[in-house]
C-alpha positions, 0 to 999 in steps of 0.5 A: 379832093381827088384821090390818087392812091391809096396806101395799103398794098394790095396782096392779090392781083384784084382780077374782078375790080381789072375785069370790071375796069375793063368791061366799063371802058369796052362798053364806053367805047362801043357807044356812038360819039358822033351822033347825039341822038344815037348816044341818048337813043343808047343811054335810053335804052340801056339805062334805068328809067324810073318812070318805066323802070326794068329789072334788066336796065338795073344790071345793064346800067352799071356799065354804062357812063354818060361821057369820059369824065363820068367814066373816069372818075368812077373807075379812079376811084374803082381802082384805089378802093377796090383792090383792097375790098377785093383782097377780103373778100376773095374773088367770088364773093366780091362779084357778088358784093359789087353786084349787090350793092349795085341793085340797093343803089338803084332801088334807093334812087328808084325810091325817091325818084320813081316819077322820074322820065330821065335815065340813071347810068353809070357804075357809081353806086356799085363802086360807092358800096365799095367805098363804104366797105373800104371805111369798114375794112380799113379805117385807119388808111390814109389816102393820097389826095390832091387838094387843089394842087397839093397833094395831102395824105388824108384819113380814109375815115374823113375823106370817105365819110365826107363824100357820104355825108355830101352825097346824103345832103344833096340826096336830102336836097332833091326831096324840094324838087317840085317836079320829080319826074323831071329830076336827073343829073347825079343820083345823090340816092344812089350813091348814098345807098350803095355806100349804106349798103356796102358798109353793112354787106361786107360784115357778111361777105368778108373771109374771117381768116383774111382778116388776120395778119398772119394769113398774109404771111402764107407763101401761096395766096390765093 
């Protein structure tokens, strides 16, 4: 299932989620294309290895995708969730939240995959946290989605909970992994909790009075 729009409008221009956007592509195109031992020296470096784990690598990561497909599909999804979240919890704080729930999602895989040798890149568990927030916030949403070559409007809470239950029985499946520090590809952990992670901060982050109908109706929004 491939998500295409959301149908909450949003009521702020999400400046942080655009900016974010537009980080996680300069990034992406600064990376060397044409040399595979370039582009993997890049990934090395700025990547989290959890074998020789950094705190600095956790922060330099989120921006850091490891082809065009990977980057796409996180900043779709980015985009459809993110303004919302954006939109309760304001500006600032919202930075704070994405960065929050970026430094539980590598934690969590670093937990479960700390002999790995092989990096984790990507902005995936930041915008899972995103996603888990969007379930708190707006569970009664539907999303415009592509099934096949259909296009179907689906309940937030069902497509959302399913991508978290995938993402935490795979997590489950890695743990038969016979050699972990050889474990790489997907990081189920992270995802699964950066989305705990988000689901549970935004009841601290989010503006009260955001949450209220007639806040909306107030001509200067800020």
């Amino acid at each position: 299932m491939i998500p295409i729009r959301d149908v909450i409008p949003s009521r702020t221009t999400p400046y942080v989620t655009i900016g974010l956007i537009v980080l996680n592509v300069l990034v992406f195109l600064q990376m060397p294309a044409s040399d595979s031992a370039s582009f993997d020296q890049f990934i090395l470096t700025w990547g989290v290895t959890p074998a020789s784990f950094q705190w600095s690598s956790v922060a330099t990561a989120m921006f850091v995708h490891a082809g065009f497909g990977h980057l796409f599909s996180n900043m779709l999804f980015l985009w459809i969730f993110g303004d919302n979240v954006e939109d309760r919890l304001g500006h600032g704080r919202y930075v704070l939240f994405y960065a929050l729930c970026g430094l539980a999602a590598a934690l969590l895989q670093l937990f479960f995959e700390a002999g790995s040798r092989v990096p984790m890149v990507g902005a995936s568990g930041a915008i899972a946290g995103v996603l888990g927030a969007y379930l708190v916030l707006f569970p009664q949403s539907r999303v415009l989605t592509l099934v096949f070559v259909v296009f179907v409007e689906v309940p937030a809470v069902l497509l959302l909970g399913l991508w978290f239950a995938t993402q935490l029985l795979s997590g489950l499946g890695t743990l038969a992994v016979v050699r972990p520090e050889d474990m790489g590809g997907v990081a189920f952990w992270a995802h699964a909790g950066g989305f705990a992670a988000g689901a549970v901060l935004v009841l601290l982050f989010r503006r009260p009075e955001r949450m209220r109908v007639e806040w909306w109706d107030q001509a200067n929004v800020r």
